[in-house]
N, C-alpha and C positions, 0 to 999 in steps of 0.2 A: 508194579501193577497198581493202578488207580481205588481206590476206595470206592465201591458201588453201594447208592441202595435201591435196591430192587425191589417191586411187587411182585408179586409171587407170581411168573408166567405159567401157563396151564401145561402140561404133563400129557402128553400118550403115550409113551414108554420109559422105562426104565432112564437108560442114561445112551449118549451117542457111543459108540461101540470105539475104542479107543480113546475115550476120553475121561476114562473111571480107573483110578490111583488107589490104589489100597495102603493105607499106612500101618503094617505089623507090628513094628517093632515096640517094644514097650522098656522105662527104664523107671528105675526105681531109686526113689536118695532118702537115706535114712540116717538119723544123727548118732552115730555112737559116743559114749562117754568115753574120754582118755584111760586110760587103764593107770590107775594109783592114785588118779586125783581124787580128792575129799567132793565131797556133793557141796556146792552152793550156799554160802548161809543163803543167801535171798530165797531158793527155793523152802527154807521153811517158814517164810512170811506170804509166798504166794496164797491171793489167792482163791478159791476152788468156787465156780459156778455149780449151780445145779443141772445136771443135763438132762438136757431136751431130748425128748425122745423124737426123732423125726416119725411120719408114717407106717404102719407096716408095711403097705402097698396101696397101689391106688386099683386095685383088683375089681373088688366091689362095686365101685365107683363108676369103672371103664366096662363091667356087665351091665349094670343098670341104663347109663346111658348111651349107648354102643347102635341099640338098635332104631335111635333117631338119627345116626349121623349118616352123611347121603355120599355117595360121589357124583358129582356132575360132570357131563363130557359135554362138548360141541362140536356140534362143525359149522361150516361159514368161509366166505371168497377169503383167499390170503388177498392181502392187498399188495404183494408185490413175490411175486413165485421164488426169489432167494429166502425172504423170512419163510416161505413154507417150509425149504427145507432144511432149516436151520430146526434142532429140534427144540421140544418151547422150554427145557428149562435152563438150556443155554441165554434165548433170546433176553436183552437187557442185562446181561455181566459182561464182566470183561472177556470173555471167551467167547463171545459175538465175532468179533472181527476177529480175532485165532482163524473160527472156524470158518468164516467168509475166504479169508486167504489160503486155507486151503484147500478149497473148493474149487479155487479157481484155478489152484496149481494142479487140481486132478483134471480139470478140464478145461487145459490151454486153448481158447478160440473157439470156445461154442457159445453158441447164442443162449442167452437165459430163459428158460421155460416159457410157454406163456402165463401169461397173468390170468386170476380163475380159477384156481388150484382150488380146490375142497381142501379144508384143514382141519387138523381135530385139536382138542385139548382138550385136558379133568382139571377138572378142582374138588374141592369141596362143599359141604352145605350142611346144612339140620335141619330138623321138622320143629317149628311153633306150635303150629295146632294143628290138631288130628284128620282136620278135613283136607289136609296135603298141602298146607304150606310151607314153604323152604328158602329158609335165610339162603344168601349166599354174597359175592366181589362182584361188584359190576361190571369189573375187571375181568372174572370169569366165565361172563355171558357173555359181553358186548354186544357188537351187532350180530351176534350167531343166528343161521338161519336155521338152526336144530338142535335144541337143549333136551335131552336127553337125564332121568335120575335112575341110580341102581342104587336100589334099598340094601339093609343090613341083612335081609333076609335073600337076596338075591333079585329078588322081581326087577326088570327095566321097565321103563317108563316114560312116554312122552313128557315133557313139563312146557305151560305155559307160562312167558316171562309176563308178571303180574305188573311191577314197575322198577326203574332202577332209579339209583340217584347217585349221581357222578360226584358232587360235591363230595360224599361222605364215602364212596366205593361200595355202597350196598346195593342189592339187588334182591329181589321177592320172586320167587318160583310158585307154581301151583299144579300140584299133577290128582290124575283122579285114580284113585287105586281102587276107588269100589266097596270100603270100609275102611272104620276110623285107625290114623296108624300112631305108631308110639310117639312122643313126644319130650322135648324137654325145654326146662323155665328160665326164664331170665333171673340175673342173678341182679345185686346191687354192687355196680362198679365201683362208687363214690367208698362203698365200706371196704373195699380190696384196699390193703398194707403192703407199703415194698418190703419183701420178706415173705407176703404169703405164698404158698403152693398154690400154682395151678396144673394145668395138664390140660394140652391140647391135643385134640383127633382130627385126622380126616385120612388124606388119601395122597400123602410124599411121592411124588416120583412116579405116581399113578401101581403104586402097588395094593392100592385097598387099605381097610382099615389098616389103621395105627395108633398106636398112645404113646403122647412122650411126657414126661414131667420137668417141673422147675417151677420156680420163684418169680413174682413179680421184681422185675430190677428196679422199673421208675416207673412215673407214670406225668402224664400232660405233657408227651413228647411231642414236640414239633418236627416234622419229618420234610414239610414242605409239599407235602400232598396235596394239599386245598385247602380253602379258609377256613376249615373248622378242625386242622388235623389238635388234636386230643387224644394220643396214644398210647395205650398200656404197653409198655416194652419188658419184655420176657425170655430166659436163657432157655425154657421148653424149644428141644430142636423142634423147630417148624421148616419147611422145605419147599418146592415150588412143586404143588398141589395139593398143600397144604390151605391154600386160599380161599377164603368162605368158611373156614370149617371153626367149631365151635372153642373156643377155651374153657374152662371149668374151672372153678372155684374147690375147693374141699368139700364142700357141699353138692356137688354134681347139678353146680347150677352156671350157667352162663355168664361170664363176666367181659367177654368181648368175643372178637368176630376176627381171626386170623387173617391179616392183608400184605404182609411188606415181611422185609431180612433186609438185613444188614448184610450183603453180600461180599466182600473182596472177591472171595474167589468162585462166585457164583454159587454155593451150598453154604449150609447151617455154621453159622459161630458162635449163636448162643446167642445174637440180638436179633430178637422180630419183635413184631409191631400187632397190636391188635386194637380194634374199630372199639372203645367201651360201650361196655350195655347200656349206659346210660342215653348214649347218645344214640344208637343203633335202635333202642326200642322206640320210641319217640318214632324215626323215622320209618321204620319198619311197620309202624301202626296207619302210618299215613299211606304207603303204598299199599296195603293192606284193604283201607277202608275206600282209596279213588285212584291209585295209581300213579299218583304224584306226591309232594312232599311241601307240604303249608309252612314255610318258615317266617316269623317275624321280622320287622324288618322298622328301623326307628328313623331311617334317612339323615346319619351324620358319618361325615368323615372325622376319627378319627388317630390318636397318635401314642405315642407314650409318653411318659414326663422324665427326665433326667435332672439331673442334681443343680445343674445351672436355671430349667424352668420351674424346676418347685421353689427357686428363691428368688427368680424372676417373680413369681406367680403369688409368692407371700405363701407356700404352700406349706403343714408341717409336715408331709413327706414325699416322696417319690410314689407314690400307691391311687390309683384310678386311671381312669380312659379320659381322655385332653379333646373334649369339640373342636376338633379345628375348622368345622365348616358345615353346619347345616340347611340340606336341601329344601330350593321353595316346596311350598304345598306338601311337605314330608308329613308323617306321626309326630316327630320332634315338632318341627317347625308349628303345628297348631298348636304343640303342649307348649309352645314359651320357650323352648333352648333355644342357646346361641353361642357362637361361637365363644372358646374361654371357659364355657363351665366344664369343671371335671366329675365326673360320673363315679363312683364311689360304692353305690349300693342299688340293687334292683331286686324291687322284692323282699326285701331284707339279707341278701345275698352277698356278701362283702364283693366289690366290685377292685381289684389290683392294677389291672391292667388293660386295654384296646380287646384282646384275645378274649379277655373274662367275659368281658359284656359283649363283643360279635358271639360267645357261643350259650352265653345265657338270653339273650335276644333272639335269637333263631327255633329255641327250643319254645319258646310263649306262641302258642296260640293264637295267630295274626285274629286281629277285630278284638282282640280282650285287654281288660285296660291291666297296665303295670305299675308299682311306684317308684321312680327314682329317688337314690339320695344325691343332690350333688353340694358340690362346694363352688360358689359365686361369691367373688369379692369378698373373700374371706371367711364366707358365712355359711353353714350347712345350713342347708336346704331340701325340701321333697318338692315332689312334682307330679302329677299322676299323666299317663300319656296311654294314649289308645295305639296299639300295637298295628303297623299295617303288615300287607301280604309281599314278601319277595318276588320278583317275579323271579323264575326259573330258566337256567338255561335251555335252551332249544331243543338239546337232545332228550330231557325228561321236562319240560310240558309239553305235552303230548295229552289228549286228553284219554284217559283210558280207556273210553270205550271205542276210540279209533285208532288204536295202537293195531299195527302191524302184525295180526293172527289173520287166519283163514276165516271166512266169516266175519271180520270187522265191518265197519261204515269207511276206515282207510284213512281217514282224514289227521296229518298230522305238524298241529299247529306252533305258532309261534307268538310272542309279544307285536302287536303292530310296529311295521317300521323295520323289525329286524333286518340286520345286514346281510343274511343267508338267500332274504327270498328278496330282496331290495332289486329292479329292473325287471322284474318278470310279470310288468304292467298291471301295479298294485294301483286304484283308484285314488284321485285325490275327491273325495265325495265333498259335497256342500256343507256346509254347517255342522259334519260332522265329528270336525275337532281327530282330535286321537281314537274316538271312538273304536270299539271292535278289536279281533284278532286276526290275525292274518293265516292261511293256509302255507305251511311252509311245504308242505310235499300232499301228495293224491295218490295213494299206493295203487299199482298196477292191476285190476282185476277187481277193484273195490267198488261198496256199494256206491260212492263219492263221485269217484271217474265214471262210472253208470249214467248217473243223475247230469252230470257236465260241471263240476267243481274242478277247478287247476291252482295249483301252484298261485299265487298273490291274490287269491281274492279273499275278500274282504266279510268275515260273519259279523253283523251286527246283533242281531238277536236271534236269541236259540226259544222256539216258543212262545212263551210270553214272556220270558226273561233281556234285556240289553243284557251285553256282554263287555266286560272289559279288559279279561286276560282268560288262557287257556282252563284257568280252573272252573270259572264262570258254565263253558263248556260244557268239562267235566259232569259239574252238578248237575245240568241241567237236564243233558242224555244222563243220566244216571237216575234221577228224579218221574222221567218218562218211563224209563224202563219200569220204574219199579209200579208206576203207577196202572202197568199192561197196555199202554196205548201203542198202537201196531207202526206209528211214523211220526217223525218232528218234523216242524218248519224251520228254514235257517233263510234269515234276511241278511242275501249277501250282496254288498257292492260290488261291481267291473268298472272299467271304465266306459262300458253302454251304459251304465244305468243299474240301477238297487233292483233284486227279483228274490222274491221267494222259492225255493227247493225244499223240494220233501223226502228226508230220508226214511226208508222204513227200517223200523227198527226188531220184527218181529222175526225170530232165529238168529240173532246178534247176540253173541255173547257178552 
C-alpha cells in the first residue's frame, strides 16, 4: 500500500461499517538477567540522569479550554455522486479505490446516482474572540452552501464564512450567539521546542470533543501544500475531523491549527501536521479586518545555492535566497536588485534559504518599507525596498463585502485579464492600460445581477477611488459602509462603452 499524506477529510459518522479492525492483542518483552551471572562492571560506571517528571495530566488544561473549541459540519453539491458516497474519512487514502471497487461489485450495471447529491462533513474550529469568531481548514468549508457551529455547551448555530485563504488552508467563521462567548489566545509558535508537549482537540471521526496529547517532533516541515507550507509535525493522535481544531501548548495557549496526517492506512500514526500560530495569526487578522489576505510581495524569482554555485559565486557559504530573475516595474526592481544578488537578511532576520524569505515577505505589510541584507560581488550590502501587494488567487479575492451570503451586493472579482473569466466579452477600453478589476462571477439573486453587472465587466472606479485589484474594492465598499452612505458608484467598462451603476448598500452586511 502506497504511502499517503492526507488533509484531514471531514467526518459525518463514525467509520464505514465493515471497514473498522480492532487490534486486541497486546505483547510484552522484558529483559531478564541470566541467572548466576555477576552484574556488569560498566553498570557501576553508568551514568544516572536526573528524571523528568513528565505532566500529571493535561485535565486542567483541557477544562479551561474545552469550552472554545467548536465542531463545524456542512453541507454542499458533491461534485460527482460516487465521492458522496464514499464516506469522508475514507476520501484521499488509500482505501478510496478498496471502496470504489466495491461498490461496484455490489452493484453490477447500475447507473451512478445523479450528480447534486447534498453532502455533509465535521471538522473542527475555536473561538478567537468573543463576539463569535472561529478559526478553522479552508479545507473544512469550501465551497459549502451551509456552515453550520455546535458549541461546547451544545447550542447550534448558523456561521458565516468571514474569509478563507487557500494558500495557507485557513478559514474565519463568524456566528451570532447573542453574547460574548469563551475564548482562547494565540500562543508563540517560534518559542515551541521539539520535545514540547502539546495536546490537540476537536472532533475525530465526528464523535465530539476530544483531547489527545504528544510532543512536537519537528517543525518547518514541507508537506507540499502550498508556498508557504511551515508545519509543526506532532505524534498527538489527530484524525480526519480533527481539522481546524486548535493545538495547545502547556500553557493552554494556541500554537498551531490542525490540517494534514501522515496517513498509510488512512488513520493516526503519530505524524500530523499543524498550520503555526505564527503564520495563521497574521493571516487570520487579515480576514478578520477585510476578508482577504495582504501578503507582501518583492517580484523576484528565486533559487537555492548549492556547493558548486556558492564557489561559482565567491560565496563563503551555501546560506541565502539566489535572484535569479527580477520582475520589471516590481518592489525589488525600483529598490536596485538584480539578478545574482543573494538575500541574506530581511529585517534583521537571518535569511538561509528561497523558503525563509518567500515566508518572511508575505508576512510584511504590503506598502511598508523592509531592509534587506544582500551579498553582491562579494560584498554585504543593505537595501531598503518598499514592500508591494500579492495579488491573490481568484478563489479568495473576492472582496468581502460581495462574497456570496444572503443579502450580499454578489459581485465576485478577479485580477484584470484572469484566465477564468477571459472570452465572456471583457472590454479592451481606450487608454485605459491594465486599469481596473474584472467581475469573475454575479451571484444569482444578487444586489449586482439586479443593477445589470455580468461576468467580464470591467470596475474602474469604486466612488471616488480608481481601482487596481480586488482589495482596492474591498476598502472602498468597506469605507462607504462605515461612513452610512445608503449606495456607491462603480465606473464600469463593456464593450458599448464605460457607464456608472449604483449599488445600494443600506441592509448589506
Amino acid at each position: 500500500m502506497s504511502n499517503t499524506l492526507t488533509k484531514l477529510p471531514r467526518s459525518r459518522k463514525i467509520l464505514a461499517a465493515g471497514l473498522l479492525s480492532l487490534a486486541l492483542g497486546t505483547s510484552a518483552l522484558t529483559a531478564l538477567p541470566f541467572a548466576g551471572h555477576a552484574q556488569s562492571p560498566a553498570a557501576e560506571t553508568a551514568i544516572t540522569l536526573p528524571r523528568q517528571a513528565g505532566p500529571a495530566g493535561f485535565g486542567d488544561l483541557a477544562a479551561r479550554v474545552a469550552p472554545a473549541v467548536v465542531r463545524v459540519t456542512v453541507t454542499g453539491e458533491a461534485p460527482a455522486a460516487a465521492l458522496a458516497e464514499i464516506p469522508p474519512e475514507l476520501r484521499g487514502t488509500p482505501m478510496e479505490p478498496f471502496f470504489r471497487r466495491f461498490q461496484q461489485q455490489q452493484r453490477p450495471g447500475q447507473q451512478p446516482a445523479p450528480q447534486g447529491r447534498a453532502r455533509m462533513g465535521q471538522g473542527s474550529g475555536f473561538i478567537i474572540d468573543a463576539a463569535g469568531f472561529i478559526v478553522t481548514n479552508n479545507h473544512v468549508v469550501g465551497d459549502a452552501t451551509n456552515v453550520r457551529v455546535e458549541l461546547a455547551d451544545g447550542r447550534d448555530m448558523p456561521a458565516r464564512v468571514v474569509g478563507r485563504d487557500q494558500q495557507t488552508d485557513l478559514a474565519l467563521l463568524k456566528v451570532e450567539a447573542g453574547s460574548p462567548l469563551p475564548t482562547v489566545a494565540w500562543g508563540d509558535s517560534d518559542a515551541t521546542r521539539i520535545g514540547d508537549w502539546v495536546v490537540a482537540m476537536g472532533n475525530p471521526f465526528g464523535l465530539g470533543g476530544s483531547v489527545t496529547a504528544g510532543i512536537v517532533s519537528a517543525r518547518g516541515r514541507q508537506i507540499g501544500a502550498g508556498p508557504y507550507d511551515d508545519f509543526i509535525q506532532t505524534d498527538a493522535p489527530i484524525n480526519p475531523g480533527n481539522s481546524g481544531g486548535p493545538l495547545f501548548n502547556a500553557n493552554g495557549e494556541v500554537v498551531g491549527i490542525n490540517t494534514a496526517i501522515y496517513a498509510p492506512g488512512g488513520g493516526n500514526v503519530g505524524i500530523g501536521f499543524a498550520v503555526p500560530s505564527r503564520m495563521a495569526r497574521h493571516v487570520i487578522a487579515d480576514l478578520q479586518r477585510d476578508g482577504v489576505v495582504a501578503r507582501g510581495w518583492l517580484g523576484v524569482a528565486m533559487q537555492p545555492i548549492d556547493s558548486e554555485l556558492a564557489a561559482a559565486l565567491r560565496l563563503p557559504n551555501q546560506h541565502g535566497a539566489l535572484v535569479a530573475n527580477v520582475e520589471p516595474d516590481s518592489p525589488a526592481a525600483r529598490a536596485g536588485l538584480r539578478a545574482g544578488d543573494v538575500v541574506v537578511g530581511i529585517d534583521g532576520k537571518e535569511i538561509t534559504s528561497p523558503r525563509d524569505l518567500a515566508l518572511a515577505v508575505a508576512e510584511i505589510e504590503p506598502n511598508s518599507r523592509a531592509t534587506l541584507a544582500l551579498l553582491r560581488d562579494g560584498s554585504r550590502t543593505e537595501q531598503a525596498v518598499t514592500v508591494g501587494l500579492r495579488e491573490q488567487p481568484q478563489q479568495q479575492a473576492e472582496a468581502r463585502p460581495e462574497g456570496a451570503r444572503p443579502g450580499s451586493l454578489g459581485l465576485r472579482l478577479a485580477p484584470r485579464g484572469s484566465a477564468s473569466v477571459q472570452g465572456k466579452g471583457a472590454p479592451q477600453a481606450e487608454g485605459q492600460g491594465n486599469r481596473g478589476v474584472q467581475v469573475a462571477a454575479v451571484d444569482p439573486g444578487s444586489v449586482a445581477e439586479a443593477r445589470g453587472m455580468r461576468a467580464g465587466d470591467i470596475i474602474l472606479r469604486v466612488g471616488d477611488r480608481v481601482v487596481n485589484s480586488p482589495r482596492d474594492v474591498t476598502e472602498a465598499v468597506a469605507a462607504a459602509r462605515r461612513e452610512g452612505r445608503p449606495a456607491i458608484a462603480l465606473q464600469v467598462a463593456r464593450d458599448s462603452g464605460n457607464a456608472f451603476v449604483a449599488l445600494p448598500l443600506s441592509g448589506q452586511g
